[in-house]
N, C-alpha and C positions, 0 to 999 in steps of 0.2 A: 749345331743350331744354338745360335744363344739364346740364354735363360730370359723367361719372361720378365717384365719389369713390372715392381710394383708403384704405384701411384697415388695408393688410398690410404690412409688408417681409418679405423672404423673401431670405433668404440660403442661399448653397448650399454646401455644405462646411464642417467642424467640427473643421476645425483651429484652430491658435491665432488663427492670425488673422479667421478666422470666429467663433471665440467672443470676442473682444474686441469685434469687429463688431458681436453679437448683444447684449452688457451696453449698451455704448455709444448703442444704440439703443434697448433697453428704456430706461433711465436718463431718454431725454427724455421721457417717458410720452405720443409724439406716435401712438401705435400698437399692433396685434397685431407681433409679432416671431416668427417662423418659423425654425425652422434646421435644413435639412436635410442629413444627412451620410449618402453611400454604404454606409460599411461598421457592423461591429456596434460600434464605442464610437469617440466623439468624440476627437479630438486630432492625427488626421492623423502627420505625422513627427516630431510632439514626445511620441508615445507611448514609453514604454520599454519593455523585452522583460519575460514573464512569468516567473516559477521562482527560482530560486537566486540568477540574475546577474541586476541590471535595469541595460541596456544600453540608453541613448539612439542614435537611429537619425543618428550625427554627434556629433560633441564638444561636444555643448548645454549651454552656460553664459550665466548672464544679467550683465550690465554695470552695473554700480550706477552710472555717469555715463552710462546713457545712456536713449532713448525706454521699451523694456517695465520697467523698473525702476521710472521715474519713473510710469510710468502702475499700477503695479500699487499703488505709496503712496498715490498718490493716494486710489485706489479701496479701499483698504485689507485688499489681496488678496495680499499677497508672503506665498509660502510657507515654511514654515520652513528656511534655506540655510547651507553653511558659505562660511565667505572663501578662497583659499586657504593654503596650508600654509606657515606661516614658515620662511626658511631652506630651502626643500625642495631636494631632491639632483637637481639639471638638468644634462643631458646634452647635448651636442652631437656631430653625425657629421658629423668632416670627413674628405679624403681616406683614408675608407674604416674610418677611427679616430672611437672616442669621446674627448670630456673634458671637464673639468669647467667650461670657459671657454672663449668663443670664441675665433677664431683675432684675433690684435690687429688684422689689417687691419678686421675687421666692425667692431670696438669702435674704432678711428679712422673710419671711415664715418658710423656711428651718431653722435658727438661732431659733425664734421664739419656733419652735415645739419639738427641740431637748429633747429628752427624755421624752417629753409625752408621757402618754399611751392613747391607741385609743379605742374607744368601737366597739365591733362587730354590735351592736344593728342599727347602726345611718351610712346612707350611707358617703365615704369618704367628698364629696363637701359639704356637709353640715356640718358637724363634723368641719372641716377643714377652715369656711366663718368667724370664728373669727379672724383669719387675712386678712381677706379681700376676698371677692368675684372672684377677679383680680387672687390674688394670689392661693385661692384655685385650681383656674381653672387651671392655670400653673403649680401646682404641680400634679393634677391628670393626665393631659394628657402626662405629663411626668413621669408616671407610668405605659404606654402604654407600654415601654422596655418590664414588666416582664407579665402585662396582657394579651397582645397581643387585648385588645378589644378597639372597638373604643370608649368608654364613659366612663374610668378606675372611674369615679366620683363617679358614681354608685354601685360600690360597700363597704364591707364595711368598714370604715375607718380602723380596726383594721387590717383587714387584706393588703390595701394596706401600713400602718404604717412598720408593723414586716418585710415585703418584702423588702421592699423601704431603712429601715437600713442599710441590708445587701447590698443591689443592690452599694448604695454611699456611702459603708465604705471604707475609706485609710487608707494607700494603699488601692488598688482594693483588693480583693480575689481572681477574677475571673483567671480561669486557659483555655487552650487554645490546645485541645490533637492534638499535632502534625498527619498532614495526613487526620485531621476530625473525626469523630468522630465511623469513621468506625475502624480506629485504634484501638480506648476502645472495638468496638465489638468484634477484631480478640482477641483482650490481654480476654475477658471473655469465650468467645468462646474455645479457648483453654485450660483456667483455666477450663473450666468446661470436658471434654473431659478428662485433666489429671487426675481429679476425678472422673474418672470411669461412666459419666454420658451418658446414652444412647440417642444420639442426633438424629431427624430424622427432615428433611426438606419436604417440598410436600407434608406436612400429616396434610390437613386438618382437622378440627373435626366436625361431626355434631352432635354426640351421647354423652353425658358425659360419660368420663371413669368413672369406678370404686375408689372412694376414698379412701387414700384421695389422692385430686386432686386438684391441684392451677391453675387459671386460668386468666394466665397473659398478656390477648389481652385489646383492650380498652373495653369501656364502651358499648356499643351498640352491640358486639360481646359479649362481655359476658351475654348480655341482652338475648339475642336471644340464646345463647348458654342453658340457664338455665332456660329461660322460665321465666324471673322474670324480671316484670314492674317496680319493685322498685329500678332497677340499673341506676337511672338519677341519673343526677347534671347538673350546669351552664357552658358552656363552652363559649366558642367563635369561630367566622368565621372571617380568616384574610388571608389577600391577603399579598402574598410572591412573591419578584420577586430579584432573583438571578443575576446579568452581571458581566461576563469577559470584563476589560477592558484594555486596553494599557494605561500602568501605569504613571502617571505622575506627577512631583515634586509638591507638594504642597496641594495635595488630601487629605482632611480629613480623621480621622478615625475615626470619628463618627460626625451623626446627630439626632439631639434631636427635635425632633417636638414637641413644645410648642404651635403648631396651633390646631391641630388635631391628636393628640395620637402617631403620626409614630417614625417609628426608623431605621438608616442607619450602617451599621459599614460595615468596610474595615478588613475582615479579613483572607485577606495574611498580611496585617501589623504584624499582632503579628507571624503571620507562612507563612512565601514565599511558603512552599511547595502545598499551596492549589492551587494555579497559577503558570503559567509557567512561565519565566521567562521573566522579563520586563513587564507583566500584574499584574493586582488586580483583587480580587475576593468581590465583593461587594454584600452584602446582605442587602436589608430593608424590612422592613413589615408595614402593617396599618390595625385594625381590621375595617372590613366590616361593614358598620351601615347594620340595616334591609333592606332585599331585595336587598342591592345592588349587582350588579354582578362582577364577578372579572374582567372587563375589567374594569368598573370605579375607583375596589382598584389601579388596577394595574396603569392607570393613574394618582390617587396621589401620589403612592409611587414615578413616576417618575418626578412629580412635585418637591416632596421632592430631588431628584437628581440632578433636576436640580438648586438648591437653592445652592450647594455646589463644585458638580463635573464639571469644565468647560466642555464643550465640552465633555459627555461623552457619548453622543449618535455617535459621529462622532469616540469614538473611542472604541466602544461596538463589540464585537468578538462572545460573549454567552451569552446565556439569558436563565432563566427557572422562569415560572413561575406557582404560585398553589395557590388553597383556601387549607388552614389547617383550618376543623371545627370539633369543640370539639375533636382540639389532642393536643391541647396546655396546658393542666392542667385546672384544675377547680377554676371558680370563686367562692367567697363567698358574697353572696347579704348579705343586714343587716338584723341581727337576726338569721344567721346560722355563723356556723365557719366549721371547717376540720372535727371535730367532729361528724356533724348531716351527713356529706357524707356517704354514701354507704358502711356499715360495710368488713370488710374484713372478718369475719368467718361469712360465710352464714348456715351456719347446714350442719348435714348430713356428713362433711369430708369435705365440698366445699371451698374454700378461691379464693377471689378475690383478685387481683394486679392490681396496674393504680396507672395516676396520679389523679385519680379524686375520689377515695376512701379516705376512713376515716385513714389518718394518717399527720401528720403535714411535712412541708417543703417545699423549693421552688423548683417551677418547678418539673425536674425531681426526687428530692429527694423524695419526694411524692412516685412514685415508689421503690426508691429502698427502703425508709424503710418499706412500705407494703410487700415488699418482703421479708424482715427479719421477719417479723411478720407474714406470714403466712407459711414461712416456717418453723418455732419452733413450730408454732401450727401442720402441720402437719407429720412433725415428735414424737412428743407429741404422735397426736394421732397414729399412727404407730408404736409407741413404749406400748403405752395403750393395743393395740388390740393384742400386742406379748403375750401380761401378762396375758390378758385374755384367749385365745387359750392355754397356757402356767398350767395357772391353769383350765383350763374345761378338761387338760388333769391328771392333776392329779388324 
């Protein structure tokens, strides 16, 4: 009897990384393509908020030297973006003070380390006390931008090294999708739709479909989805707190916590449209130490606010604030890399997507190139099980 034929990929979750997935997959014309997403509109955590303020759920900016940048040229899908802002007015908070410049020990560190390589083995603060204890400590907790946790120290040098590159190469890279970041959803959302891809919303999943099937929710959804204990990694818990304010001459556009891990940016600077007009749209975060609750993050962060933005309680319009825990991409402690993460081909036809799976990049590139990778694997195999069916009919 020959073997059944497969005909479908089915993907489950409609976030970015699922909808890269789903292009990716229509594009080999090996198949129907399927994309089912739980809630009522597609994009997962790279949606931004509705109304007045459009506040991305994290500081979501895209990398023009890096994997979603390059993939979205390719496909000739980049959404309309600004650069950052020339010359822009950066803050720094050290013992307890802003200013305009870091303290010289960082800026001797930073010269110092240029072009070292880092080992994965040996955590960053340690690695890193050859120039000084002082310094170490200022350059970790100013790798809170891309960690999002409150002890960046702790992890392992190698990997805040390769980050941290890219984070303070000049120019910037960093790009800015006009509207937030919901903008890139509606532009894949619809690239995906032009290719033929059967989209359905409200469709949660409790049963795994039939493979093969890419499963592109986080980690702990996928856990649960699949029955398998072994879909951990390190993440982190950080408190986010978002204000609309009434805009005024001389507001930074960014704050660098050299005290404690945190990070501020103003960004209606690079894009007015995320505020309304004559307001800012100001976002900071601070990863959470253990146990604490989000009203204490939420009280540093506005510590941190108050170190820079006069008066910006007195002229605060909107507020939102959230714990993001383990949605921020994955740490790597010493002695693991991107590698020991959570395989993307599980058996059986299965493939995982995230940021916290086994493929290299920052932040959200993590996804998108698991997405590429699992979606050549399963088309691959959809194309395997043609040939088989194909010959058991001969």
């Amino acid at each position: 009897m020959p073997p059944l034929v497969m005909t479908t990929i089915t993907i489950v979750g409609g976030g970015l990384g699922g909808l890269v997935a789903a292009i990716e997959c229509a594009e080999s014309g090996a198949g129907e393509v399927r994309l089912l997403e739980a809630h009522a509109r597609f994009g997962g955590r790279a949606r931004s908020t509705n109304g007045d303020f459009h506040a991305n759920f994290g500081p979501h900016v895209i990398y023009a030297d890096g994997a979603l940048w390059r993939w979205l040229e390719d496909h000739d899908l980049c959404p309309p973006t600004s650069r950052a802002p020339t010359a822009p007015k950066a803050l720094f908070r050290h013992n307890g003070r802003t200013r305009r410049r870091p303290p010289a020990a960082f800026i001797r560190a930073l010269w110092r380390l240029r072009g070292t390589e880092a080992p994965a083995d040996i955590d960053f603060h340690t690695w890193a006390g050859h120039v000084g204890d002082e310094a170490a400590t200022l350059l970790a907790r100013a790798a809170g931008v891309f960690t999002f946790d409150h002890d960046p120290g702790r992890v392992a040098a190698a990997f805040i090294v390769e980050r941290g590159r890219r984070v303070v190469t000049f120019p910037p890279t960093v790009r800015y999708a006009h509207g937030g970041w919901s903008t890139l959803v509606d532009v894949l959302e619809r690239a995906a739709r032009d290719r033929g891809v059967v989209m359905e919303t409200n469709s949660p999943v409790d049963v795994l479909p039939p493979s093969p099937v890419i499963v592109a929710t986080d980690l702990a959804a996928a856990r649960r989805l699949l029955a398998d204990d072994t879909l951990q990694w390190i993440g982190t818990r950080t408190a986010l707190l978002d204000v609309g304010l009434r805009a005024r001459r001389g507001d930074p556009f960014i704050i660098s916590d050299l005290d404690e891990a945190g990070w501020v940016e103003r960004f209606s600077h690079p894009d007015p449209s995320l505020a309304p007009a004559a307001h800012s749209l100001v976002q900071g975060q601070i990863g959470l130490r253990p146990d604490e609750t989000l009203e204490s993050g939420v009280a540093r962060v506005e510590a941190l606010l108050d170190s820079g933005f006069a008066d910006w309680r007195g002229r605060e319009v909107w507020r939102r604030r959230s714990v993001i825990e383990n949605k921020s991409g994955a740490l790597d402690l010493p002695g693991t890399t991107w590698q020991d993460r959570p395989a993307i081909d599980r058996g059986d036809g299965v493939f995982v997507v995230g940021d916290m799976v086994a493929a290299p990049g920052l932040l959200s590139e993590v996804s998108v190139v698991s997405a590429m990778q699992a979606a050549q694997q399963a088309v691959t195999l959809l194309q395997n099980g043609r040939r088989a069916h194909a010959y058991g009919r001969s």
